[in-house]
C-alpha positions in Angstrom: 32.2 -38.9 284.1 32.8 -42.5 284.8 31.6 -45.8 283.7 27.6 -45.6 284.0 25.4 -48.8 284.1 22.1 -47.9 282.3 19.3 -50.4 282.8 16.6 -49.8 279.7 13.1 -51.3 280.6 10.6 -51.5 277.6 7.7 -54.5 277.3 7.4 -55.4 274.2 10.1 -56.0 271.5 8.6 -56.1 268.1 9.5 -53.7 265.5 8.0 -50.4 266.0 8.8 -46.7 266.9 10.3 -47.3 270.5 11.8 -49.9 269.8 13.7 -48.5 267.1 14.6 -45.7 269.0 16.3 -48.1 272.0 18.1 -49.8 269.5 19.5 -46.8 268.3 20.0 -45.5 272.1 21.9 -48.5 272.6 24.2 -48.4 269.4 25.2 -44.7 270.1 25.8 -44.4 273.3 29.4 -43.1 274.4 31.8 -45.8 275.6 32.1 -45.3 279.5 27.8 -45.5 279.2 27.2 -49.6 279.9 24.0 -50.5 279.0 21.7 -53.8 279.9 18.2 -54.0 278.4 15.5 -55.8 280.4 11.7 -56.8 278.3 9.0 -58.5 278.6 9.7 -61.2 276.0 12.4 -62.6 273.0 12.1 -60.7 269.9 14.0 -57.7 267.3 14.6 -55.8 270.0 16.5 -58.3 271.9 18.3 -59.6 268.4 19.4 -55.9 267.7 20.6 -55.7 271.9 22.9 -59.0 271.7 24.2 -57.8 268.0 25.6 -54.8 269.4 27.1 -56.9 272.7 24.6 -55.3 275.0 23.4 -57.4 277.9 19.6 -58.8 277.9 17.4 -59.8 280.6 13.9 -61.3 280.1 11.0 -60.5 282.8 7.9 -63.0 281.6 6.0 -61.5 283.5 6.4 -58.0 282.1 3.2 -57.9 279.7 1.4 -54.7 278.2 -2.3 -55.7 279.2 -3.1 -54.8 283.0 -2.8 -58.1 285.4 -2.5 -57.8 288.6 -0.6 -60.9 289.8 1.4 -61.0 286.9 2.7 -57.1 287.5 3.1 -57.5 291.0 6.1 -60.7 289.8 7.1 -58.4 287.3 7.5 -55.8 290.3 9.5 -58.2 292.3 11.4 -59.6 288.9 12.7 -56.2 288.3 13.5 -55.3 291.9 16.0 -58.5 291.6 18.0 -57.0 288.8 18.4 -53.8 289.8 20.0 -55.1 292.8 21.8 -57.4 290.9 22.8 -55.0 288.0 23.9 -52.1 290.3 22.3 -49.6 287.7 23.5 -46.2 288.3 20.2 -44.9 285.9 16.9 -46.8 284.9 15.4 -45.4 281.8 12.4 -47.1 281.1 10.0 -46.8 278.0 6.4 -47.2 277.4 3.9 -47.3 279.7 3.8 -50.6 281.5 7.5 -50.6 281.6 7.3 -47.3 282.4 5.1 -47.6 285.7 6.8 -50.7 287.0 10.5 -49.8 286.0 9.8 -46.7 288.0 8.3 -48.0 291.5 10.7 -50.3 291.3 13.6 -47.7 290.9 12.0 -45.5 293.6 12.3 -48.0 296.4 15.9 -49.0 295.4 16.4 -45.3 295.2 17.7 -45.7 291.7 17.6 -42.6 289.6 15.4 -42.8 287.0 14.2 -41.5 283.4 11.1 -42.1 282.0 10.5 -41.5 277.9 6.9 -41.3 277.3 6.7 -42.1 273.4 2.1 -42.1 273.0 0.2 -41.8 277.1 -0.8 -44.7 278.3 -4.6 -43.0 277.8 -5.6 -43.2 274.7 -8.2 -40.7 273.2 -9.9 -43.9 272.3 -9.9 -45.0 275.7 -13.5 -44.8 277.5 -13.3 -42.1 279.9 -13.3 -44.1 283.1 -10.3 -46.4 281.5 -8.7 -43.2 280.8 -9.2 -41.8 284.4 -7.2 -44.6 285.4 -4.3 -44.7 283.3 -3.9 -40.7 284.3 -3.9 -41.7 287.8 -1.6 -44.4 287.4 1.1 -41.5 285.7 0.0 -39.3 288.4 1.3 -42.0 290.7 4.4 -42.5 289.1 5.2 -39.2 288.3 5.3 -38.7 292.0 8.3 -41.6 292.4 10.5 -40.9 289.1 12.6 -38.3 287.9 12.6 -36.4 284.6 10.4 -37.4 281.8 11.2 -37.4 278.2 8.4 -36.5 275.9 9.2 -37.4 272.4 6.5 -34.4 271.1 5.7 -30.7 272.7 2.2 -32.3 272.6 2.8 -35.4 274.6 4.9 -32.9 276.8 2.1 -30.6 277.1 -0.4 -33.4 277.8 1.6 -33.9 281.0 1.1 -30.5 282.3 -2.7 -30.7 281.0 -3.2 -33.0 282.9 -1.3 -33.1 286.0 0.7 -35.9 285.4 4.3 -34.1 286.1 5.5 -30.5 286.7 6.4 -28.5 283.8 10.4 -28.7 285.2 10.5 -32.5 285.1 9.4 -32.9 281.7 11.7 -32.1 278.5 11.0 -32.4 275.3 13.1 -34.3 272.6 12.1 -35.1 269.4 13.2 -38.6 268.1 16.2 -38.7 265.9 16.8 -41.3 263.3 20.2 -42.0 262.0 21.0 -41.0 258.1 21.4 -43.3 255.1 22.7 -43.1 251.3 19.1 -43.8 250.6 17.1 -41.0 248.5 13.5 -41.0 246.4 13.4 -39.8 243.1 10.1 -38.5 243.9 7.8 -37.8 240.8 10.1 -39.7 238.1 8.0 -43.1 237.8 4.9 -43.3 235.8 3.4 -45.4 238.4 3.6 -43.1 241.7 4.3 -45.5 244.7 2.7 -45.0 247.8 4.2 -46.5 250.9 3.2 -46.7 254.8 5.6 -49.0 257.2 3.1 -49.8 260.1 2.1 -52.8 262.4 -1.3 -54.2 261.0 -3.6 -53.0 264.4 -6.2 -51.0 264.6 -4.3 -48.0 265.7 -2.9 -47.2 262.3 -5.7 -47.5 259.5 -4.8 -49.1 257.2 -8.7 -49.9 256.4 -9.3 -46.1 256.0 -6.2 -46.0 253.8 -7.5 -48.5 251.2 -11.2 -46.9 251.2 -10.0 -43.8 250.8 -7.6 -44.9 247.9 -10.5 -47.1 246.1 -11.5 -43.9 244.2 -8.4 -42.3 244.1 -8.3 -41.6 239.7 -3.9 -42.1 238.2 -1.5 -44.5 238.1 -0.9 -45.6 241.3 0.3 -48.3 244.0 0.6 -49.0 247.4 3.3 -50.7 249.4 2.4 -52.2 252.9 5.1 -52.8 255.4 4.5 -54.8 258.4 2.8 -57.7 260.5 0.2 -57.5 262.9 -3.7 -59.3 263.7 -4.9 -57.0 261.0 -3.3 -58.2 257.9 -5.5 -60.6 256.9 -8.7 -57.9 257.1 -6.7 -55.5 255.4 -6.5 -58.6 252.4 -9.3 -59.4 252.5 -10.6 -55.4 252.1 -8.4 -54.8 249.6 -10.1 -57.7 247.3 -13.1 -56.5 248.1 -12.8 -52.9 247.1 -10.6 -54.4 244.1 -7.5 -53.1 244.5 -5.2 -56.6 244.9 -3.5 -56.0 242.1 -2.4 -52.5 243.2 -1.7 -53.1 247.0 1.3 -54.7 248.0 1.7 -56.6 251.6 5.4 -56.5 252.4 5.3 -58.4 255.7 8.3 -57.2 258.1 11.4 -55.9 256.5 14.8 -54.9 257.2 15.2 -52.6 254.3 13.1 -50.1 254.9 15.2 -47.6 253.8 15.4 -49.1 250.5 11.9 -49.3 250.2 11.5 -45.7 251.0 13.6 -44.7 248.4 11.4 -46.3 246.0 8.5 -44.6 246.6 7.0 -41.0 245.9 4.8 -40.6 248.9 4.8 -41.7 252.7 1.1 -42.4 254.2 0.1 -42.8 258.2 -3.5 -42.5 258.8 -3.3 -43.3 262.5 -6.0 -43.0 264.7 -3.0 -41.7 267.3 0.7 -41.4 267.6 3.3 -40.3 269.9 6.0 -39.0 267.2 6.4 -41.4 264.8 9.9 -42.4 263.8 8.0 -43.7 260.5 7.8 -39.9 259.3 11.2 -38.9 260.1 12.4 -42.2 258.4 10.4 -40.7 255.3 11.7 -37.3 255.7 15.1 -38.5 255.7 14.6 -40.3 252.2 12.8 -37.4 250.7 9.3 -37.8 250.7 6.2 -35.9 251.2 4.2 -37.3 254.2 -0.3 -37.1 254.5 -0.4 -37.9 258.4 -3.0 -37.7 260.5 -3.1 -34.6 262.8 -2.9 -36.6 266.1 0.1 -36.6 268.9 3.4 -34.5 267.4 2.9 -35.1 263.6 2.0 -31.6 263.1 5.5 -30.8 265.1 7.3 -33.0 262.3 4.7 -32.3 259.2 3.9 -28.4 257.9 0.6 -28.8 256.0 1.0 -27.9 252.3 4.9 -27.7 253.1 6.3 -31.2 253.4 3.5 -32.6 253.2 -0.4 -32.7 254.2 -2.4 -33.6 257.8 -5.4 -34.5 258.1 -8.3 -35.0 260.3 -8.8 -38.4 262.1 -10.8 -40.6 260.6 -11.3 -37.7 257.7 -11.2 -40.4 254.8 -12.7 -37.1 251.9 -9.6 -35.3 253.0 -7.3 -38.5 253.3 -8.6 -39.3 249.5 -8.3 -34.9 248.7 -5.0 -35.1 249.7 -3.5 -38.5 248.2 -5.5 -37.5 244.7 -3.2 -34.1 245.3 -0.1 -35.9 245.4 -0.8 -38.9 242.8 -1.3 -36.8 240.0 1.1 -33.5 241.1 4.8 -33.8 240.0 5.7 -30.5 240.7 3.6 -30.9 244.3 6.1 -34.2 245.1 9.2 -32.3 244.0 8.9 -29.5 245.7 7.3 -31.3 249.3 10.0 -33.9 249.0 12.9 -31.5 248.7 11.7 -29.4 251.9 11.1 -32.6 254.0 14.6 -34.0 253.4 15.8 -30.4 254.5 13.6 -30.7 257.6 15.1 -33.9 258.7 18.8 -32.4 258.0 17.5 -29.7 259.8 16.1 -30.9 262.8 15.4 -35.1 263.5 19.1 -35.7 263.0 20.4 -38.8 265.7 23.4 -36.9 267.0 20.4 -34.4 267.8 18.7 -36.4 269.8 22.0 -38.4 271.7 23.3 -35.0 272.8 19.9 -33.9 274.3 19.2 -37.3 275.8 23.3 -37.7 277.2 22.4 -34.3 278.5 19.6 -35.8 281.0 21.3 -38.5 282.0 24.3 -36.2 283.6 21.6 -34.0 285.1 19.5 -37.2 286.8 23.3 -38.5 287.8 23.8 -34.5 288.8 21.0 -34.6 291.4 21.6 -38.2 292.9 25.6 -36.6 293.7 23.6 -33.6 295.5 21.2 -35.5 297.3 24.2 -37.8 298.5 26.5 -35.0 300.0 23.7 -33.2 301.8 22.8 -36.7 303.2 26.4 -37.0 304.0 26.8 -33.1 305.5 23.5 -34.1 307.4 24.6 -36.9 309.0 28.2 -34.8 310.0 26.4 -32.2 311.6 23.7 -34.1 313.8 
């Protein structure tokens, strides 16, 4: 294989689970792959892209809430850079990136791959919102080429719904690279409970904090992250008298040195894709209690590596977290098996060669399509 140009679409590039996973895209890719990344806006995403030399274009107009006018510049926007990039693959991520990037490679007749990391239909979506959305990734579906589901259940949902055929869609479970970082799970008095998350509705941290306002040991929580929501979640945790045992960590780059630190990883989301924040937490060697929504249960055995729970389930969330907080032998034993799971399967160089894999087949059928244009054309 030659050099290949890869133009990455995503909107927004704050810290969180795609956009992790680009970065790390982007850093591992073989040499003759040549990647540019094109978002909706300046941010970690694009600081990580020009650390590692890779090419950034910004679309303004390229924003996550619907707009009409401003999507149809954004259309137009990308349109220029593909012919001005030459891309031999677009791999776009997230939804609104994901619905633009590929009109825009279908009437450039670009090949394209789309990874879906959560449905742009969230089961908190009103039903005719989520009507919509489905129809909009019916319509897209229809234009773009194979579709990477992070989760069997975001894979499935596809089907389910009649988004894509089964053929089109693979599954390939997110990959974080490994570090020197491990927790000592169970050796501090104090057991230190830790959830890396934006501060939005989505991920709960309200629930967490009542659930933990009668949770009986020696205990503290660690809060990483920004978002609209920290300064409810504040002003919750003073109410419910717990400032003194909740930390708010703001954004960090250490994360896994704060993970290695604790004795237990928490995600109470309402719903999730697959959560890099798990396998992050596998890889250091702690227990996860997740919420049973998107692929966690792919990632987390119940009573194994860790616990799920119900959405929104805050006797089970507080069951669970009393389990842990006052179990050594519990977080020995769960922490042990979790750090085996990620060896065993959520492993970057996992993930590259699955993903590498799709690229040669998209690049596969754009060389078949070509020649029987080309035989066509001979014999007419």
């Amino acid at each position: 294989m030659g050099s290949v140009k890869i133009l990455y679409l995503i909107t927004w590039t704050g810290r969180g689970g795609a956009q992790i996973h680009v970065r790390d895209l982007l850093a591992n890719l073989p040499a003759q792959f040549k990647p540019v990344l094109v978002t909706g806006e300046a941010g970690f995403l694009c600081e990580e892209a020009t650390h590692l030399g890779v090419p950034v274009r910004v679309v303004p107009d390229l924003v996550q809430p619907v707009s009409p006018l401003k999507d149809l510049k954004a259309l137009f926007a990308i349109l220029r850079l593909i012919r001005e990039e030459n891309p031999d693959i677009i791999h776009a991520h997230t939804s609104k990136a994901g619905l633009l990037g590929r009109l825009a490679a279908s009437l450039t007749e670009t090949p394209t791959v789309f990874t879906v990391h959560t449905w742009s239909f969230s089961p908190t979506f009103s039903t005719a919102r989520k009507r919509l959305f489905i129809l909009a990734e019916r319509l897209a579906a229809t234009v773009s080429g194979r579709i990477i589901a992070v989760s069997q259940a975001n894979a499935d949902l596809a089907v389910r719904w009649k988004i894509a055929h089964p053929r089109n869609v693979i599954r390939i479970w997110n990959g974080v690279p490994d570090t020197p970082f491990r927790a000592n799970v169970g050796d501090r008095e104090v057991r230190t409970l830790i959830m890396t998350a934006r501060f939005v509705p989505q991920k709960a941290q309200l629930l967490l904090l009542q659930a933990l306002a009668e949770v009986k040991g020696r205990w503290q929580l660690l809060l990483v992250g920004e978002g609209p929501m920290r300064s409810c979640v504040e002003e919750a945790a003073g109410r419910l008298n717990l400032s003194d045992r909740v930390k708010f960590l703001g954004d960090r780059d250490d994360i896994p040195n704060l993970l290695a630190t604790a004795d237990v990883f928490v995600l109470a989301s309402e719903w999730e894709g697959f959560p890099l924040s798990i396998l992050e937490a596998f890889r250091a060697g702690l227990p996860v209690i997740a919420t049973d929504v998107g692929g966690v249960a792919e990632a987390v055995t119940d009573g194994v590596t860790g616990y799920l729970i119900r959405r929104n389930n805050i006797e089970e969330l507080r069951d669970r977290l009393q389990r842990l907080v006052t179990s050594r032998e519990l977080l020995t034993s769960m922490g042990r098996l979790a750090r085996c799971r990620y060896e065993q399967d959520f492993g970057l160089d996992v993930m590259m060669r699955k993903t590498l894999a799709v690229y040669e087949d998209v690049l596969a059928r754009k060389s078949y399509i070509l020649e029987a244009s080309v035989d066509s054309a001979k014999s007419s």
